[in-house]
C-alpha positions as CSV (number, residue, x, y, z in Angstrom):
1,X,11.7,-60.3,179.4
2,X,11.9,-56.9,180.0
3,X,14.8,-56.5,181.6
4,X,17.0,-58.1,179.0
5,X,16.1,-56.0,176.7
6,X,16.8,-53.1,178.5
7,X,20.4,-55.3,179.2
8,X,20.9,-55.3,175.7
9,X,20.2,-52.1,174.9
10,X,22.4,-51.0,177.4
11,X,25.4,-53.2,176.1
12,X,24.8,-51.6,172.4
13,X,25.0,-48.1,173.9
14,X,27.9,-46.1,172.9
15,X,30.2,-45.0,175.2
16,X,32.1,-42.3,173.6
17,X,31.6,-38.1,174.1
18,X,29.5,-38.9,177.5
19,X,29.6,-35.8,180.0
20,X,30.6,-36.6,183.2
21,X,27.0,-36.9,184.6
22,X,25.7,-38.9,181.7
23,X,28.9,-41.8,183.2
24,X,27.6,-41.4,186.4
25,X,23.9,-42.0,185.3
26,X,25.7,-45.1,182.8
27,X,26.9,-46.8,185.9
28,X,24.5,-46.7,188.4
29,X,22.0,-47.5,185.2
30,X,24.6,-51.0,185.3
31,X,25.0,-51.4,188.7
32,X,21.1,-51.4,188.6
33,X,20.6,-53.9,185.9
34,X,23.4,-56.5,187.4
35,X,21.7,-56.7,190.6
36,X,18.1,-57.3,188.9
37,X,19.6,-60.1,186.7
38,X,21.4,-61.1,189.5
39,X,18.0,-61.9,191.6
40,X,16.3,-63.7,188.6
41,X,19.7,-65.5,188.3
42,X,19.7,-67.4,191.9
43,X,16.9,-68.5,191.2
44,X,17.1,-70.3,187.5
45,X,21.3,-70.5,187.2
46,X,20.7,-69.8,183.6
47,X,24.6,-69.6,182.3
48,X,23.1,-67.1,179.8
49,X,22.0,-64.7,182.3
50,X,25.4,-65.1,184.1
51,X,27.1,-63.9,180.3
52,X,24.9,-61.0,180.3
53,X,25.7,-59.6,183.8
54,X,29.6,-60.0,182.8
55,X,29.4,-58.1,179.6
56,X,27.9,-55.1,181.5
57,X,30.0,-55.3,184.4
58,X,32.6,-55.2,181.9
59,X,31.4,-52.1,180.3
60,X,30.1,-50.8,184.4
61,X,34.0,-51.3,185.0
62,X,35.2,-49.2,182.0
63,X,32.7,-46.5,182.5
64,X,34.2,-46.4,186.2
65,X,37.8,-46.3,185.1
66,X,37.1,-43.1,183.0
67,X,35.6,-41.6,185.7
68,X,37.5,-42.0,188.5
69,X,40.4,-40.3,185.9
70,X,43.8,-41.8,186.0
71,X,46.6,-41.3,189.2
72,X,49.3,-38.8,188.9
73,X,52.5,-39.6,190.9
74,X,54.4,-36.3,192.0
């Protein structure tokens, strides 16, 4: 399958000195793949496919932390 090799190539991917847009691109990139897996996952409840869409929602989540920055109280 295609798609999970584009799954684990995304998981490999490193993270670190990303611009701004490159994070944005990161998680929609996620948020793409999730729902694809998700769709093939209804259909065959593979628990394996279910791992796969947690490890990058996992990564989606961090990737979205970063961005959003952190809150300052005043």
């Amino acid at each position: 399958m295609d798609l999970l090799k584009k799954a684990r190539e995304f998981q490999k991917r490193s993270m670190s000195n990303m611009s701004t847009s490159d994070r944005v691109s990161a998680s929609r990139e996620a948020k793409s793949l999730v729902l694809s897996i998700n769709e093939i996952y209804k259909k065959s409840k593979d628990p394996y496919l279910m791992d796969i869409m947690k490890l990058i929602t996992e990564k989606k989540r961090k990737i979205d932390k970063r961005l959003k920055g952190r809150l300052s109280v005043i």
